[in-house]
Short mmCIF file of the C-alpha atoms (twelve columns), coordinates in Angstrom:
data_MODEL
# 
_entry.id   MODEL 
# 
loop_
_atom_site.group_PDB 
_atom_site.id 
_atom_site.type_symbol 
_atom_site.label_atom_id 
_atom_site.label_alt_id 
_atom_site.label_comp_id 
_atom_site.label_asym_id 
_atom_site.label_seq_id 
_atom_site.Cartn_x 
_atom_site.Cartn_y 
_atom_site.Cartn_z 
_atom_site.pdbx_PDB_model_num 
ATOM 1   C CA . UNK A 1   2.937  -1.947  211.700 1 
ATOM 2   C CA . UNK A 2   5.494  0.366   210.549 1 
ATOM 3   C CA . UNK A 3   9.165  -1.375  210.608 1 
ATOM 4   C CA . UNK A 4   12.638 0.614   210.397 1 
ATOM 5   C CA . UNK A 5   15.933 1.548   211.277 1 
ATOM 6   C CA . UNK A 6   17.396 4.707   213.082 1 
ATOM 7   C CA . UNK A 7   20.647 6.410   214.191 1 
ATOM 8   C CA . UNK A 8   23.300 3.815   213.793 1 
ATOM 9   C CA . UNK A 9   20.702 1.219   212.311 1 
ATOM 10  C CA . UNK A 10  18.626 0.142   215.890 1 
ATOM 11  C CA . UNK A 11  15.873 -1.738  214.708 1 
ATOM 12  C CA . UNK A 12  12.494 0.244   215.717 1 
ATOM 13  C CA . UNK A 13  8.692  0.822   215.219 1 
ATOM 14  C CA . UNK A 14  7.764  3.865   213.165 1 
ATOM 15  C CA . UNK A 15  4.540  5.713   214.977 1 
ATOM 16  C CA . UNK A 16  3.371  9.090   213.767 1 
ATOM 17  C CA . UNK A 17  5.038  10.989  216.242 1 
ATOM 18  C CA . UNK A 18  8.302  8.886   217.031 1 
ATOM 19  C CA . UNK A 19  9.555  5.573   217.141 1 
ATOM 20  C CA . UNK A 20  10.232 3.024   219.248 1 
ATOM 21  C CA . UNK A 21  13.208 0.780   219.862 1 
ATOM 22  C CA . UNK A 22  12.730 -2.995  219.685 1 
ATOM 23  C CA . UNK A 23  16.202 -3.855  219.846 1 
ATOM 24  C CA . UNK A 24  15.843 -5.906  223.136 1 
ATOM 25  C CA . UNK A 25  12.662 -8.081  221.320 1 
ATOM 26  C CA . UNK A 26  14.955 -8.677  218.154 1 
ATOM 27  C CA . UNK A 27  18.585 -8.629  219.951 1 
ATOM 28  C CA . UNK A 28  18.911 -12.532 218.624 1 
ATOM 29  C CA . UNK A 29  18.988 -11.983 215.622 1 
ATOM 30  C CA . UNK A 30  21.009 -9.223  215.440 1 
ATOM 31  C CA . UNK A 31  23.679 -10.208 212.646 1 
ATOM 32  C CA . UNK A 32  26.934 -8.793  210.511 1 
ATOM 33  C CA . UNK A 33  24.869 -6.136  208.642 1 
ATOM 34  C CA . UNK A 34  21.891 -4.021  208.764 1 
ATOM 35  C CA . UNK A 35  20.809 -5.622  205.660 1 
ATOM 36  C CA . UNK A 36  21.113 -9.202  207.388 1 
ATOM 37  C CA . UNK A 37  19.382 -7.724  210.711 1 
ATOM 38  C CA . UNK A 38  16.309 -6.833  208.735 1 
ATOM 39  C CA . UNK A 39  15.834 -9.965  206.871 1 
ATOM 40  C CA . UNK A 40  16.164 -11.942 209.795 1 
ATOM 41  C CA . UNK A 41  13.180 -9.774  211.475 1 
ATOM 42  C CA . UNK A 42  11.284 -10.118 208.159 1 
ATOM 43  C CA . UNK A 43  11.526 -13.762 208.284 1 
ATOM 44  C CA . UNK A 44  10.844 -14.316 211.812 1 
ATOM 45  C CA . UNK A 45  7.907  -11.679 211.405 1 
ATOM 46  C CA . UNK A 46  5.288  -13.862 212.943 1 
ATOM 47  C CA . UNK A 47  6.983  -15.283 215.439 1 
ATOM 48  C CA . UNK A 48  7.539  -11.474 216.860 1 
ATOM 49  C CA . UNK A 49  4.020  -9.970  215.575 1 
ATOM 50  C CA . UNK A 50  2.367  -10.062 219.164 1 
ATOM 51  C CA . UNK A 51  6.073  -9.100  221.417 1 
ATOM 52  C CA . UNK A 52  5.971  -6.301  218.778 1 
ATOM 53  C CA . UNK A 53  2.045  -4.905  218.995 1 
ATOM 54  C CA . UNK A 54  2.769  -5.188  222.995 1 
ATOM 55  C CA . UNK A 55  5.458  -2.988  222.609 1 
ATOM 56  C CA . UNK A 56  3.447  -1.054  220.648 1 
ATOM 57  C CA . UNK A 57  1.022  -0.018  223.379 1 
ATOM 58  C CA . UNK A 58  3.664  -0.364  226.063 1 
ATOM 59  C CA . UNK A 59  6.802  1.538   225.408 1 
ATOM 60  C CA . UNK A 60  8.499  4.593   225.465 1 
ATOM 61  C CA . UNK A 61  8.089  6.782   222.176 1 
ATOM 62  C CA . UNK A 62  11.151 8.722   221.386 1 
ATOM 63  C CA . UNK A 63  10.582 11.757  219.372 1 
ATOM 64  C CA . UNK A 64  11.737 12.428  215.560 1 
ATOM 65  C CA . UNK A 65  13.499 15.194  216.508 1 
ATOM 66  C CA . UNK A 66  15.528 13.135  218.791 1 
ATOM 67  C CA . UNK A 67  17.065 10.475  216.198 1 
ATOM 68  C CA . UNK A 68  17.631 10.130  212.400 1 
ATOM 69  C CA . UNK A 69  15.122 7.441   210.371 1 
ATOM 70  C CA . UNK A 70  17.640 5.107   208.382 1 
ATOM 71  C CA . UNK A 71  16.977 3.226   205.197 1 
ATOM 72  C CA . UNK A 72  14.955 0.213   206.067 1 
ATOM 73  C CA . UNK A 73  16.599 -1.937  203.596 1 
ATOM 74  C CA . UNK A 74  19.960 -0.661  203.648 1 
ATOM 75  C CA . UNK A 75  21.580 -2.845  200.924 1 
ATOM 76  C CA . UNK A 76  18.860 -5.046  198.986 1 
ATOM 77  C CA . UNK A 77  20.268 -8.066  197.484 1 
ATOM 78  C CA . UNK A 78  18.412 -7.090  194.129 1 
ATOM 79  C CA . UNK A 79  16.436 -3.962  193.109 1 
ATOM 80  C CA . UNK A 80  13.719 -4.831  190.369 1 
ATOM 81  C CA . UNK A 81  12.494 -2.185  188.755 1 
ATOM 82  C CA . UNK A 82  9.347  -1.862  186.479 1 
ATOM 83  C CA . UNK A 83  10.223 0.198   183.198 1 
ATOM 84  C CA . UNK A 84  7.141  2.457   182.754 1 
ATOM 85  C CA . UNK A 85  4.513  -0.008  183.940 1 
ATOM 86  C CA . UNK A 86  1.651  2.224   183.808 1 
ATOM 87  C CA . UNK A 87  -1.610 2.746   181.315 1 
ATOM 88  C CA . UNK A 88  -0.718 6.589   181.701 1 
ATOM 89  C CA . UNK A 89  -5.290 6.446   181.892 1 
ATOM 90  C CA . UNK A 90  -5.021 4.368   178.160 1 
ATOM 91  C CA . UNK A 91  -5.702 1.014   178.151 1 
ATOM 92  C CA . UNK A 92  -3.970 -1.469  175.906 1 
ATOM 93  C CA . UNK A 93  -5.513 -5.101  174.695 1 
ATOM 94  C CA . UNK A 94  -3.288 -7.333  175.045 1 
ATOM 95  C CA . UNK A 95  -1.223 -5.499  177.519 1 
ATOM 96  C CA . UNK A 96  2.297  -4.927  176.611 1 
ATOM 97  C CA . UNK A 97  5.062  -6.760  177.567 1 
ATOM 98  C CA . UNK A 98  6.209  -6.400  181.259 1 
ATOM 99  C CA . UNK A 99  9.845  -4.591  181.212 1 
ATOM 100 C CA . UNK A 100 12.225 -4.619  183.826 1 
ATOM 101 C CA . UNK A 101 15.984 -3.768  184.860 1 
ATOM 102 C CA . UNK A 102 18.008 -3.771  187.748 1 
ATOM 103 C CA . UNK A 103 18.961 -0.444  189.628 1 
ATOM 104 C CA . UNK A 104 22.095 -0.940  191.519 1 
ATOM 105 C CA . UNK A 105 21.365 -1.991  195.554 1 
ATOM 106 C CA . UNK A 106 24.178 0.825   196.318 1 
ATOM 107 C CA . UNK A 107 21.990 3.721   195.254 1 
ATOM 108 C CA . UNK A 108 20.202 3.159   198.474 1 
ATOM 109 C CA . UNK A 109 19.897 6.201   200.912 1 
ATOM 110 C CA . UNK A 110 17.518 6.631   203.392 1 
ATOM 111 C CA . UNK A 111 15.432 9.636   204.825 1 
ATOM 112 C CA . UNK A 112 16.834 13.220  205.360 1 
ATOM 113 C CA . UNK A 113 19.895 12.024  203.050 1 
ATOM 114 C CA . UNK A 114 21.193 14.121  200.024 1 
ATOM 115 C CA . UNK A 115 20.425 12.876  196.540 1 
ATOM 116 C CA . UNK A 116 24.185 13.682  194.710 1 
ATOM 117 C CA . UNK A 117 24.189 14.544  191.087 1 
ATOM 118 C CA . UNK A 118 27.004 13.264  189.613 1 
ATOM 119 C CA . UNK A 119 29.801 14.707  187.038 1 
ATOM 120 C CA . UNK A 120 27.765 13.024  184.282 1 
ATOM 121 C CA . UNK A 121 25.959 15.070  181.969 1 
ATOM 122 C CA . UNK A 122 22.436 13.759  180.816 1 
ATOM 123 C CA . UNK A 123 20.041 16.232  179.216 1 
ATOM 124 C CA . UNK A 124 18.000 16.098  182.480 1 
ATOM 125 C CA . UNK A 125 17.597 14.383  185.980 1 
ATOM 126 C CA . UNK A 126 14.185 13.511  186.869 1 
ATOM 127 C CA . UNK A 127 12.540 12.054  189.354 1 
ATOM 128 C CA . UNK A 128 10.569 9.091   189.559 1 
ATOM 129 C CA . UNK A 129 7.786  8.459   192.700 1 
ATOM 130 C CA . UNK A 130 7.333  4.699   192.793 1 
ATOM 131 C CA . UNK A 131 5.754  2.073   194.958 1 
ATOM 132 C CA . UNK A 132 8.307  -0.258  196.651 1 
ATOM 133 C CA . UNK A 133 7.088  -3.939  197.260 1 
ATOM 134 C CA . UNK A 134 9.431  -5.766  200.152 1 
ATOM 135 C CA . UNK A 135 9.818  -9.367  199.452 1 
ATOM 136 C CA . UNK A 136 9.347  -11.170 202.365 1 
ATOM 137 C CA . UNK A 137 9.869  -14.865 201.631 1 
ATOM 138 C CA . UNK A 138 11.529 -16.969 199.045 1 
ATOM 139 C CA . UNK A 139 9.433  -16.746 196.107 1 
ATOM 140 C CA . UNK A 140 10.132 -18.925 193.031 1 
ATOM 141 C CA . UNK A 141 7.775  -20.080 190.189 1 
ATOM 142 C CA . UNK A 142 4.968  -17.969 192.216 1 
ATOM 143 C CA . UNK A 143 1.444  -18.068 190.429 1 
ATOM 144 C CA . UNK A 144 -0.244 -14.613 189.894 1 
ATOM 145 C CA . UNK A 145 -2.902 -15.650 192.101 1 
ATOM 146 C CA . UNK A 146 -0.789 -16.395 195.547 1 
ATOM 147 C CA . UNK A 147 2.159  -13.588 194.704 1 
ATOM 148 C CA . UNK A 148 0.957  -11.124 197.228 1 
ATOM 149 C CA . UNK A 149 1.624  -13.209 199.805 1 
ATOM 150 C CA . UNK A 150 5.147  -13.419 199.180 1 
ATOM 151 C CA . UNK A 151 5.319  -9.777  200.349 1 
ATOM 152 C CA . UNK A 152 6.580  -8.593  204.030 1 
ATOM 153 C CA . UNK A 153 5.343  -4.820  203.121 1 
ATOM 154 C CA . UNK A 154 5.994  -1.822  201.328 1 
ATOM 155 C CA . UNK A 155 8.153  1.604   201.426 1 
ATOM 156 C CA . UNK A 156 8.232  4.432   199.156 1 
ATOM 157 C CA . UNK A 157 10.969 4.600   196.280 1 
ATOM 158 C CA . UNK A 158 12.106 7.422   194.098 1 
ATOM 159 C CA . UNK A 159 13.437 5.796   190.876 1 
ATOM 160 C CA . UNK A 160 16.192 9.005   190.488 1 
ATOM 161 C CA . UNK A 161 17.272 8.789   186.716 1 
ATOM 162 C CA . UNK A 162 20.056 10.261  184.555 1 
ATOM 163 C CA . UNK A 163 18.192 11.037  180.881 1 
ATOM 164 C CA . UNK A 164 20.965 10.018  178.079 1 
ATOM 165 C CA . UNK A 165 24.216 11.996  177.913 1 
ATOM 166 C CA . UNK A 166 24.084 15.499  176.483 1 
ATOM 167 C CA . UNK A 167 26.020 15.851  173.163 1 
ATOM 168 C CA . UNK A 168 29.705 15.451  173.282 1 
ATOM 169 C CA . UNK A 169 29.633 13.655  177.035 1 
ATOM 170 C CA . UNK A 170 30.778 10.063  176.696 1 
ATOM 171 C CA . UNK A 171 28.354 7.123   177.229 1 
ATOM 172 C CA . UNK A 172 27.878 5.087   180.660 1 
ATOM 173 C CA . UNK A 173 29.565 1.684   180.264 1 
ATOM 174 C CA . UNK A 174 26.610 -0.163  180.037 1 
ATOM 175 C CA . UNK A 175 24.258 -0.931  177.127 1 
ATOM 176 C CA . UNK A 176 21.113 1.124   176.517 1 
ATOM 177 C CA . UNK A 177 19.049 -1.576  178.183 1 
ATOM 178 C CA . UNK A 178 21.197 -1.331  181.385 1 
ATOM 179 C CA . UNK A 179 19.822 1.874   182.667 1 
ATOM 180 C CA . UNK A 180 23.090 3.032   184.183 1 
ATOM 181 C CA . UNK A 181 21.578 5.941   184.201 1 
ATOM 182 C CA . UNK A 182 19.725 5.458   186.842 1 
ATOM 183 C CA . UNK A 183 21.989 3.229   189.429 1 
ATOM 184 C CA . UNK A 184 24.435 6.361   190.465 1 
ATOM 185 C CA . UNK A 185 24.946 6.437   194.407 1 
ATOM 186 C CA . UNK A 186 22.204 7.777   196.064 1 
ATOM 187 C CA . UNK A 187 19.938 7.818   193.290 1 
ATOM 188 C CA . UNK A 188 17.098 5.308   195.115 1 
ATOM 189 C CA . UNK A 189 15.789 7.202   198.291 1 
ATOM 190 C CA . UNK A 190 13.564 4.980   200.515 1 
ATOM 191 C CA . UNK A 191 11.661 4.972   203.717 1 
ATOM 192 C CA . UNK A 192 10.730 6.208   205.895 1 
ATOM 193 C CA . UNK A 193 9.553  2.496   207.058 1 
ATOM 194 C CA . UNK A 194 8.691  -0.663  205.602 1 
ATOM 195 C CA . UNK A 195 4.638  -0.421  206.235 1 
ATOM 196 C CA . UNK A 196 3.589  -4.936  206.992 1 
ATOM 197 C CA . UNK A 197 1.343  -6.049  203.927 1 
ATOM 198 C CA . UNK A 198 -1.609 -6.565  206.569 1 
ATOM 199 C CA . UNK A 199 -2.246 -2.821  206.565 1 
ATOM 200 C CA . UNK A 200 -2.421 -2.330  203.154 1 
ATOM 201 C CA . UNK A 201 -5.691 -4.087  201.561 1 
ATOM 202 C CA . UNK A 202 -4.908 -3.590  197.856 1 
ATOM 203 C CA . UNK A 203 -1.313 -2.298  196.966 1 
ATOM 204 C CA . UNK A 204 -3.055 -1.634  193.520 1 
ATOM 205 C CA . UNK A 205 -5.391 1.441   194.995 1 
ATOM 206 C CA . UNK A 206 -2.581 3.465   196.614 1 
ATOM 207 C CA . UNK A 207 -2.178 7.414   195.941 1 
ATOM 208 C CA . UNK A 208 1.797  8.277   195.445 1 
ATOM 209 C CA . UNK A 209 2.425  12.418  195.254 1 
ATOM 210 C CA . UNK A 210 6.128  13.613  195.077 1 
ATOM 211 C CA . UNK A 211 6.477  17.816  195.772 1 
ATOM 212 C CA . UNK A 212 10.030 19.720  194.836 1 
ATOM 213 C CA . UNK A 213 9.901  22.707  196.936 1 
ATOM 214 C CA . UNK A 214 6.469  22.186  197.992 1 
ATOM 215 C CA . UNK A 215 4.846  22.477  194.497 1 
ATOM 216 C CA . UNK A 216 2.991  19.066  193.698 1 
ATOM 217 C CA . UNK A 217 4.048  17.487  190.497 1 
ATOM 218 C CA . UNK A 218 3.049  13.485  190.232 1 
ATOM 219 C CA . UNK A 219 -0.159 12.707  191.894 1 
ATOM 220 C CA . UNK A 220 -1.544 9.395   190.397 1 
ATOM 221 C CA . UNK A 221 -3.194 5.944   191.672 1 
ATOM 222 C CA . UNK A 222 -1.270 2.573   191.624 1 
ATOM 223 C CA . UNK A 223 -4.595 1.374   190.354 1 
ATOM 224 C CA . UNK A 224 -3.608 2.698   186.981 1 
ATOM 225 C CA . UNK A 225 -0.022 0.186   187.057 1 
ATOM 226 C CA . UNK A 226 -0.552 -1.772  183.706 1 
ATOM 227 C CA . UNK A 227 1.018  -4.704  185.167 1 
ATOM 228 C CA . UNK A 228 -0.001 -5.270  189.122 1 
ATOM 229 C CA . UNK A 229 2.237  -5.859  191.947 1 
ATOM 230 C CA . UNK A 230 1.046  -9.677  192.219 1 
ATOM 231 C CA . UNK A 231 1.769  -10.175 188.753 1 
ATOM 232 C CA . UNK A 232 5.080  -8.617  188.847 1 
ATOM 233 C CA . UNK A 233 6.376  -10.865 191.711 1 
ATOM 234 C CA . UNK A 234 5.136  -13.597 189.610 1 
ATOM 235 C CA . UNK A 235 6.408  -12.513 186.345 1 
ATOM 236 C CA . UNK A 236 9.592  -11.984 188.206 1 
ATOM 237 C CA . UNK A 237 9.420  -14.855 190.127 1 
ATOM 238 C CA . UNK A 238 9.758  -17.239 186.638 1 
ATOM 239 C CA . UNK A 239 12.766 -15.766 185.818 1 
ATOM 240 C CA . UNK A 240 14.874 -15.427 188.966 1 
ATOM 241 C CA . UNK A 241 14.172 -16.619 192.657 1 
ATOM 242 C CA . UNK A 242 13.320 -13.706 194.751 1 
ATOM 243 C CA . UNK A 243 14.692 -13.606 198.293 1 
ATOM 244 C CA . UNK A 244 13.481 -11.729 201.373 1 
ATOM 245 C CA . UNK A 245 14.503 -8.021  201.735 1 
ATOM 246 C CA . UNK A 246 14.572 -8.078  197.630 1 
ATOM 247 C CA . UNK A 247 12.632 -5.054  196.176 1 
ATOM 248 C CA . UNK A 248 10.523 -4.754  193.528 1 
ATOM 249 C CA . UNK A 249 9.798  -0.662  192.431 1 
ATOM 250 C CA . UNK A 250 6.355  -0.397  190.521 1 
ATOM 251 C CA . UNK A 251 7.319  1.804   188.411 1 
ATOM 252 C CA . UNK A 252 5.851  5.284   187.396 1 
ATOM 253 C CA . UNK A 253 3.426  7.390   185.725 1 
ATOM 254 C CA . UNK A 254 5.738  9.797   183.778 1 
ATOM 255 C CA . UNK A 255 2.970  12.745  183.651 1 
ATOM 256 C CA . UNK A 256 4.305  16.172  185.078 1 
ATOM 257 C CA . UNK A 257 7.850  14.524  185.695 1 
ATOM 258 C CA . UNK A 258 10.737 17.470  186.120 1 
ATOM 259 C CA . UNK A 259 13.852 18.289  187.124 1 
ATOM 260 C CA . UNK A 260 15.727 17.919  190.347 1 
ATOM 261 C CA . UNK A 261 18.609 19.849  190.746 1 
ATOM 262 C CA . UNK A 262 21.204 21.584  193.229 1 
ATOM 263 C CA . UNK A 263 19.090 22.959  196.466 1 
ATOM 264 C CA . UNK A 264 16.120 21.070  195.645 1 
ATOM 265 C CA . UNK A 265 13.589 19.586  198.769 1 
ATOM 266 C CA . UNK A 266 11.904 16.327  197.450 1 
ATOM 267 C CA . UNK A 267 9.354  14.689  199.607 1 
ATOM 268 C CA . UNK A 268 7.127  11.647  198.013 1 
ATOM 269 C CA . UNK A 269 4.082  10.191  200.282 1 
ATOM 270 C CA . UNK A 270 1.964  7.444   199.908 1 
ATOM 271 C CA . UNK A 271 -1.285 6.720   200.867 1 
ATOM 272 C CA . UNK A 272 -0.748 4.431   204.305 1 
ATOM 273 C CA . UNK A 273 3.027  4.071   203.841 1 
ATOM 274 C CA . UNK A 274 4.737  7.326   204.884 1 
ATOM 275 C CA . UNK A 275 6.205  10.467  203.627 1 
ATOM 276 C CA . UNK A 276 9.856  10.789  202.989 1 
ATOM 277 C CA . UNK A 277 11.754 13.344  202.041 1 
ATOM 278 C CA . UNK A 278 15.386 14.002  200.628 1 
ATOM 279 C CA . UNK A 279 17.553 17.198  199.944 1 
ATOM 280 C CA . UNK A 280 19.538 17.332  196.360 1 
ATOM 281 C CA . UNK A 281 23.118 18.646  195.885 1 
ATOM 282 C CA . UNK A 282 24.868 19.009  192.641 1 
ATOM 283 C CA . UNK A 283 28.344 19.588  192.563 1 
ATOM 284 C CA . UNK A 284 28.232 21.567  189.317 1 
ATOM 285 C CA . UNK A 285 25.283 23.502  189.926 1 
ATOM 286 C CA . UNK A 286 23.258 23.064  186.644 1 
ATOM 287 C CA . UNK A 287 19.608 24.127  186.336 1 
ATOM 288 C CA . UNK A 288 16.406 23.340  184.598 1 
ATOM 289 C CA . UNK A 289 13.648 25.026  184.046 1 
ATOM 290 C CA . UNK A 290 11.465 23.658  187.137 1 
ATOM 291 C CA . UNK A 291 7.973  24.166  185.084 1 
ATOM 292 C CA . UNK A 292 9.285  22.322  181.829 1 
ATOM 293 C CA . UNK A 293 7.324  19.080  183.098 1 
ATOM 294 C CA . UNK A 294 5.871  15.907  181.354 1 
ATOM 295 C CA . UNK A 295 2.632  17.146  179.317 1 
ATOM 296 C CA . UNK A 296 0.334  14.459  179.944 1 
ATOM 297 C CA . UNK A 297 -1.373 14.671  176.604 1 
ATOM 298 C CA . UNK A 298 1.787  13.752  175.000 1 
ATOM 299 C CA . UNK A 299 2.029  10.405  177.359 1 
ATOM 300 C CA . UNK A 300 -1.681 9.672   176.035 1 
ATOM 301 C CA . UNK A 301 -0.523 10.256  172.616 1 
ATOM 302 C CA . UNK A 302 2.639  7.840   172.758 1 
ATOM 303 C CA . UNK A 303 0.310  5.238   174.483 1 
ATOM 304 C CA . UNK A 304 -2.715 5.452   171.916 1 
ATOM 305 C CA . UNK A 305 -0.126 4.795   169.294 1 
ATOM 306 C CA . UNK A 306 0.677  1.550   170.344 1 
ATOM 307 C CA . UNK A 307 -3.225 0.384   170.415 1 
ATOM 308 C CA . UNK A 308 -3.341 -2.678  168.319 1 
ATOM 309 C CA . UNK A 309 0.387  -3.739  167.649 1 
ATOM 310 C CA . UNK A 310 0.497  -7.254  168.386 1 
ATOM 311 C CA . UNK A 311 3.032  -8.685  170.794 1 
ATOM 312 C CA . UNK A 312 4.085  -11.977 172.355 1 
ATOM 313 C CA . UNK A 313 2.987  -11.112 176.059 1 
ATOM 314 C CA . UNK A 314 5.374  -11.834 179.059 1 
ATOM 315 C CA . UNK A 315 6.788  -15.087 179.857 1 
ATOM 316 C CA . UNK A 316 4.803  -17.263 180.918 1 
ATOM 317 C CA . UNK A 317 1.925  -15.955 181.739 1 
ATOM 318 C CA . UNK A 318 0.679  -14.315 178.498 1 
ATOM 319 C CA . UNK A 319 0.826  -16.571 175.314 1 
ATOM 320 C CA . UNK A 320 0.478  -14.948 171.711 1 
ATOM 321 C CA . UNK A 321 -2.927 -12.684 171.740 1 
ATOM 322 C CA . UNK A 322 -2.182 -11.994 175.330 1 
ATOM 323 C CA . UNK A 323 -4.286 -14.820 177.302 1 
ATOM 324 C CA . UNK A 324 -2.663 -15.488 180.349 1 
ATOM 325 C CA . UNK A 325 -1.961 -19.660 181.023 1 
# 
């Protein structure tokens, strides 16, 4: 079941050719925020699972050309985002450290909305196609083992990033480990949906393409993720409690990355979760050279290097030598 929001946030089920409006199943829990809405649904998911798959086969589908898709998690209480997180096809023994940061919650736009560059000037924006995990109960000390089902589902995410200012432009105010970079408004598109975790039988075998303009740049498997999504959650999990509606972004495979710029048409799609798609506007109206993309052979390079360095694993699953407890 595909979950989601459109015009002025009714709650509705996302079909292929339409959706359709559940607000009369879920009017009780209707509450201050969109945010608030959804996490109420999310939580009282089972209790609605068969008034929903009725509806499903029941009601009146009303075309996409007759509303606008919304964000389906308009304003996440916390964004988790995996820093690399993939084997870019090299394996590592022990696996490296899982990295993370927070992306702001604001940067949230949903489908058909315009990606803004700001007045910042990095030496590039790029794009960034990522799996989104939707948390979908309270999840603290979670083993690796039982983390997946903590999830409600799963949207697509584009990880929009601001590459380090160009020489003479000031810093962000954060520190290099902040990734301010990368929490500008409007800089995490997602949707179109939140697709439920029972449709999706192994979030680790999932194809994610992104296309600006219609040329294909990233096409790669979430089976290649260094770190999975059930250990992230765990991982995660240790360090912070994680609340429903919270997302977790998989990270990315950085091969054939580009630019987006002013006038660009970005759509990512994932394999059983949707297709989304998002316009880009720059005020200033800089450009990049749209073929100068991530060479793949340098990503192997950069990841062959790091064969054989020793490191202390993540807390607390991997102890010194990288055996997990």
């Amino acid at each position: 079941m595909k979950i989601g929001f459109y015009n002025d946030f009714k709650p509705c089920i996302v079909k292929e050719n339409g959706v359709i409006d559940i607000s009369s199943i879920v009017s009780e829990l209707s509450i201050s925020s969109p945010q608030h809405f959804m996490e109420r649904i999310i939580t009282s998911f089972s209790s609605l699972k068969d008034k929903l798959t009725n509806a499903m086969e029941s009601a009146t589908v009303i075309p996409f050309d007759d509303i606008q898709l919304r964000a389906p998690i308009p304003r996440p209480g916390k964004v988790l985002c995996g820093l690399a997180n993939y084997k870019e096809s090299v394996p590592i023994t022990p696996a490296r450290p899982l990295r993370t940061f927070f992306k702001s919650p604001d940067a949230v736009i949903g489908p058909g909305e315009t990606i803004v560059l700001p007045y910042f000037r990095p030496t590039i924006f790029n794009h960034e196609a990522e799996l989104v995990i939707v948390i979908g109960k309270e999840a603290k000390n979670v083993q690796e083992s039982e983390a997946l089902n903590y999830v409600f589902g799963y949207t697509t995410g584009v990880d929009v990033s601001a590459r380090a200012p160009e020489d003479g432009e000031a810093a962000l105010p954060g520190t290099a480990d902040a990734m301010y970079g990368k929490s500008f408004d409007t800089f995490l598109p997602i949707g179109p949906s939140i697709t439920t975790a029972d449709e999706i039988d192994d979030p680790n075998n999932l194809q994610i393409r992104y296309w600006v303009n219609g040329e294909l740049r990233q096409n790669y498997n979430t089976s290649d993720m260094e770190h999975s999504v059930a250990y992230m959650i765990g991982a995660l999990s240790h360090v912070m409690t994680l609340k429903p509606g919270d997302l977790i972004m998989g990270g990315t495979n950085h091969s054939y990355l580009g630019p987006l710029q002013d006038g660009d048409h970005a759509e990512i799609e994932i394999e059983s979760i949707g297709r989304n798609s998002n316009i880009v506007s720059d005020p200033l109206k800089r450009s990049w050279d749209p073929k100068d993309l991530r060479d793949p052979k340098d990503l192997i390079a950069r990841r062959e290097s790091q064969i054989n360095k020793p490191n202390s694993g993540t807390w607390p699953f991997n102890s010194v030598g990288g055996n997990r407890r």
